[in-house]
C-alpha positions as CSV (number, residue, x, y, z in Angstrom):
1,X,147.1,7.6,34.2
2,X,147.9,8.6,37.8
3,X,149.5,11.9,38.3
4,X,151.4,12.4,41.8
5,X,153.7,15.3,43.1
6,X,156.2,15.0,46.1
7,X,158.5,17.7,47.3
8,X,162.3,17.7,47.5
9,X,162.9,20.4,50.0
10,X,161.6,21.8,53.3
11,X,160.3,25.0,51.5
12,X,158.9,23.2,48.6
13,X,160.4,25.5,46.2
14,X,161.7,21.9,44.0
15,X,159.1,19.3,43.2
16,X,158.5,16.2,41.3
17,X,155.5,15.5,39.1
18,X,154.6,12.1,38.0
19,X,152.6,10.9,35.4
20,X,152.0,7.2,35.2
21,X,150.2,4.8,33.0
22,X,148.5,2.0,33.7
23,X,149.8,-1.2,33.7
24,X,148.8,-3.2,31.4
25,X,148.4,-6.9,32.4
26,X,148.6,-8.6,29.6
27,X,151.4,-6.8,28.1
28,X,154.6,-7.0,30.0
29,X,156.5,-4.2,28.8
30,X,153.9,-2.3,30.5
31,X,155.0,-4.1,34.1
32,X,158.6,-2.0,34.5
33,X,158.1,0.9,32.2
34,X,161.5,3.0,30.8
35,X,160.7,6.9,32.3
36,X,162.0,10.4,31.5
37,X,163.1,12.7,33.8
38,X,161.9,16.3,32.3
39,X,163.8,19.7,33.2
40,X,162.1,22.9,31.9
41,X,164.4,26.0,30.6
42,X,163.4,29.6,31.6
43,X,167.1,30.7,31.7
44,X,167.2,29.3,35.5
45,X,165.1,32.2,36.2
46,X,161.7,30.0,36.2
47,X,160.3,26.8,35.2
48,X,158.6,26.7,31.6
49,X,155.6,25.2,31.6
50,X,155.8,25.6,27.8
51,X,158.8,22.8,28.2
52,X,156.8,20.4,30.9
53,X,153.6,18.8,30.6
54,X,153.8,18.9,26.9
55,X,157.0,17.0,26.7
56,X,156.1,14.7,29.4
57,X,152.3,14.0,27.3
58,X,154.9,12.9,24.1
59,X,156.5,10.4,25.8
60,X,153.9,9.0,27.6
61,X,152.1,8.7,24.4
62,X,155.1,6.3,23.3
63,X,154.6,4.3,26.4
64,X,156.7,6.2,28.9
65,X,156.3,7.1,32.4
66,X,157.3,11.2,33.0
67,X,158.6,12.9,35.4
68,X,158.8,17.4,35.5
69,X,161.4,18.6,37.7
70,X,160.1,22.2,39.0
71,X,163.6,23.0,40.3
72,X,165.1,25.6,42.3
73,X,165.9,28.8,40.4
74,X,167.3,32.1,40.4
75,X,170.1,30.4,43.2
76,X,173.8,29.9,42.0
77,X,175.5,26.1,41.3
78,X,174.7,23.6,42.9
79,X,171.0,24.2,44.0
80,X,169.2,22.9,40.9
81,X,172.0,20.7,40.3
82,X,170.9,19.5,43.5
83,X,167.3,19.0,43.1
84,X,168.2,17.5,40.0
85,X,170.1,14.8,41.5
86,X,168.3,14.1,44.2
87,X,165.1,13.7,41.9
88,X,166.5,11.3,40.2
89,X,168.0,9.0,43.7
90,X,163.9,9.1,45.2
91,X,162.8,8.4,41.8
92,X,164.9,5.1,41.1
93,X,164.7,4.5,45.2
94,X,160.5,4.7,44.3
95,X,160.9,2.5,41.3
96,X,158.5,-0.4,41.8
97,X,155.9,2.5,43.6
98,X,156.6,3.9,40.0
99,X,156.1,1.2,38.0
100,X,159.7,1.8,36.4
101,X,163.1,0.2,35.3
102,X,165.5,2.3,37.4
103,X,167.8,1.3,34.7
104,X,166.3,2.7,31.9
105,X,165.6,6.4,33.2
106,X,166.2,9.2,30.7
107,X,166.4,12.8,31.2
108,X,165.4,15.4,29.1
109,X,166.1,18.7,29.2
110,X,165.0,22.3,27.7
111,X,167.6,25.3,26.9
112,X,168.8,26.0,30.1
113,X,167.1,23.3,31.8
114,X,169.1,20.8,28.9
115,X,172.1,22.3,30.7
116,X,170.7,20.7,33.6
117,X,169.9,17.6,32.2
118,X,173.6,17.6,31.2
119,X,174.9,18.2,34.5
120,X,173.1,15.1,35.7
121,X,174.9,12.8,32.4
122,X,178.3,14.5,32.9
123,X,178.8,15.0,36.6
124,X,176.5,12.1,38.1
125,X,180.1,10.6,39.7
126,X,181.3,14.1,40.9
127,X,182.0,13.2,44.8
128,X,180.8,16.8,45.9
129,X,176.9,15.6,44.6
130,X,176.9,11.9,45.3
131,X,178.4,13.3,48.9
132,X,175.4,16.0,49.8
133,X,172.6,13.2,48.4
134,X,174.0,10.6,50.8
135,X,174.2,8.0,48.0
136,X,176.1,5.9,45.6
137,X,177.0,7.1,42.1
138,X,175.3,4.7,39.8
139,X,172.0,6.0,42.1
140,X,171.6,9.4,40.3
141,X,173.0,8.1,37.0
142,X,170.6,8.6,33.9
143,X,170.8,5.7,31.2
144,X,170.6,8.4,28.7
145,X,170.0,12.6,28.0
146,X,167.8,14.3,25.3
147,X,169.0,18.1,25.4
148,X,167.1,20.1,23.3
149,X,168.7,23.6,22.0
150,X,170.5,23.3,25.0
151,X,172.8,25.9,27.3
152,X,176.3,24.3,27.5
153,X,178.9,26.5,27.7
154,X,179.8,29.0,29.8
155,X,182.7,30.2,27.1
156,X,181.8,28.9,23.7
157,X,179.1,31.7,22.5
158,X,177.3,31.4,26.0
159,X,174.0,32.2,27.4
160,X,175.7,34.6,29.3
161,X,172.1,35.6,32.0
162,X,172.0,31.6,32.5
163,X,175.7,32.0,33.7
164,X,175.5,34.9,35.7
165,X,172.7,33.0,38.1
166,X,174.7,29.7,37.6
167,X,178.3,31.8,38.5
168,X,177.2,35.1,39.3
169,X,178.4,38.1,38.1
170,X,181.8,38.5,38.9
171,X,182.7,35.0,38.2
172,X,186.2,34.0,37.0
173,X,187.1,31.8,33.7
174,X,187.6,28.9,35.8
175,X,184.2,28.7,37.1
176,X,182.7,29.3,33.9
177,X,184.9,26.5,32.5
178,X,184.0,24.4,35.5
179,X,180.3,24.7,34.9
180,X,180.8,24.1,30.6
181,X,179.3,21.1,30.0
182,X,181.3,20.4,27.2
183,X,184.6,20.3,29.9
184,X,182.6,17.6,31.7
185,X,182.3,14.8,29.1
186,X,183.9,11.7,30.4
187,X,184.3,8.0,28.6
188,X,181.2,7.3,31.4
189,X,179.0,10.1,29.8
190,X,175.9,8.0,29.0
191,X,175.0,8.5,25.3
192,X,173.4,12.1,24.3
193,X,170.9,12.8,22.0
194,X,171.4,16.7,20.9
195,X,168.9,19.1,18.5
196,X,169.0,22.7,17.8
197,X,168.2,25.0,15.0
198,X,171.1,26.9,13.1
199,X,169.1,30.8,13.6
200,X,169.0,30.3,17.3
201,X,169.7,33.5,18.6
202,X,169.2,33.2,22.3
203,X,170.9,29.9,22.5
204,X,173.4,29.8,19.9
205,X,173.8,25.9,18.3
206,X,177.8,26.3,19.0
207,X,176.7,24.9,22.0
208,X,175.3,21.7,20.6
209,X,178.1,21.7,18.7
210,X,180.7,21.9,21.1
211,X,179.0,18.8,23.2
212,X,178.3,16.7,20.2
213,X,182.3,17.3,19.6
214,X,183.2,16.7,23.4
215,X,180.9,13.5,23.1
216,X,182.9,12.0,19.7
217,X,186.0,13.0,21.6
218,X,185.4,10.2,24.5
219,X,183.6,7.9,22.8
220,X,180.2,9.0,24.0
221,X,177.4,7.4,21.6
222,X,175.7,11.1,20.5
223,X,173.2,11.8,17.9
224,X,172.9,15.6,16.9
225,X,169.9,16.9,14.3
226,X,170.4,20.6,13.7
227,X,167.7,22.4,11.4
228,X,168.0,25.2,9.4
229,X,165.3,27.6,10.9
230,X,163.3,28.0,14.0
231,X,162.8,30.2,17.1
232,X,164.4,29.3,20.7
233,X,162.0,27.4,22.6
234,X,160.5,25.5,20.4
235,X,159.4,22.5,22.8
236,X,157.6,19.9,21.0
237,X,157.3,22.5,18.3
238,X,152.8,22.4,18.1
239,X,150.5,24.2,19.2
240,X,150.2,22.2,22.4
241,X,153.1,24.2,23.3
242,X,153.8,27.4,21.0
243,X,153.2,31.0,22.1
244,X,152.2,31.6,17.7
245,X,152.7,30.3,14.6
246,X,156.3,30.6,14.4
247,X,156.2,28.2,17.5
248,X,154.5,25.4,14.8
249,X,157.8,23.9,13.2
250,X,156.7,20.9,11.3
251,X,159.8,20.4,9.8
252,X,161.9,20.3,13.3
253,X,158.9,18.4,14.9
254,X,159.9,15.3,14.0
255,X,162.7,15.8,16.5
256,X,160.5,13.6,19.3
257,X,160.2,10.5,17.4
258,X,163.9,10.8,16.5
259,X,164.8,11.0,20.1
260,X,162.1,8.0,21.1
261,X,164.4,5.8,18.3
262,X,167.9,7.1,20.0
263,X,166.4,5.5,23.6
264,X,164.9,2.6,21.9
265,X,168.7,1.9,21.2
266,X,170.6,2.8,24.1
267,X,167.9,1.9,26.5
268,X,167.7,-1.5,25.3
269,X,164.0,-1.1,24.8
């Protein structure tokens, strides 16, 4: 594996870390890998690591190439959106460097950094984005999101300190509806893979809910797995990446190889 890191602004505050495997000579699925595009939660106050390199090591291990976004935080909409897209332009504009299918580029995304992920797979035509990255459409376009207990709405039962950096404090309805994911969900949505636990009680799983309803509203291919108990932020739910015991969910771990089946499918893998 080669690990490289390359910067997305002047201050260096938003970066990209790559893992990538080998390639594999005789094996030609190994010659244009598929990737995943990884977005930590920490409210959009900081970047879990908790959320990062042990996400990225579980789909490498199922023959992906990964990419963690350390995005800029504590700033209100659009500057992670921002990073977020124009991560994912210089990573499909790097795709041979990369040894990737810039068609089959996932994103997957953490609490509030799922809400991130799902900016990128609702709003990747939005003509205020596409105009600031300088590019087309299609160029910042994931094939597919993984949102894991994810922040969605800024109405439905929100994460309300996730909105007030998003919208700040005094923002209006509007915004807040602007910035609801579940509001954003076009026909063009690229399929969505959702999990959450039902006792969430930081990120409450009406937001799943609410997106996995958006997503059956326009026809959006969506899979939603919602178990019965667990803690917010349980990653990969080992000890790889839990703070204690309660973090070691064996029954909501299976969520990865689930979500590995879902982009098998849509990725055309």
């Amino acid at each position: 594996m080669t690990i490289k890191t390359f910067f997305l602004n002047n201050e260096r505050t938003a970066y990209v870390r790559a893992f990538l495997l080998s390639r594999i000579e005789e094996v030609p699925w190994t010659h244009k890998r598929p990737a995943v595009v990884i977005f930590p939660g920490g409210g959009y106050e900081h970047c879990s690591d908790r959320e990062a390199e042990p996400l990225a090591m579980r789909y490498a291990a199922e023959g992906y190439n990964a990419f963690i976004l350390n995005y800029t935080c504590n700033k209100k909409y659009p500057a992670a959106f921002t990073n977020a897209a124009y991560a994912m332009f210089k990573i499909k504009a790097r795709a041979e460097e990369f040894g990737i299918d810039k068609e089959k580029i996932a994103v997957v995304g953490a609490s509030s950094g799922g809400h991130l992920a799902g900016c990128l797979a609702t709003m990747w035509s939005d003509t205020g984005i596409v105009k600031v990255i300088g590019c087309e459409p299609e160029d910042i376009r994931p094939a597919a999101a993984v949102l894991c207990y994810p922040v969605i709405s800024g109405v439905t039962s929100p994460h309300k300190s996730s909105f007030t950096i998003l919208a700040g404090e005094d923002a209006t309805q509007a915004n807040l509806s602007r910035l609801s994911l579940e509001n954003r969900v076009t026909p063009k949505t690229p399929p969505i893979f959702l999990w959450c636990t039902a006792n969430d009680e930081a990120v409450s799983a009406h937001n799943s809910l609410v997106m996995a309803k958006a997503c059956v509203s326009n026809n959006v291919p969506v899979e939603l797995h919602m178990y019965d108990k667990g803690p917010h932020g349980l990653s990969d739910c080992t000890k790889a990446s839990g703070y204690d015991e309660r973090y070691f969910e064996s029954d909501c771990s299976g969520w990865v190889a689930l979500s590995v089946r879902f982009l098998e499918k849509y990725l055309n893998l």
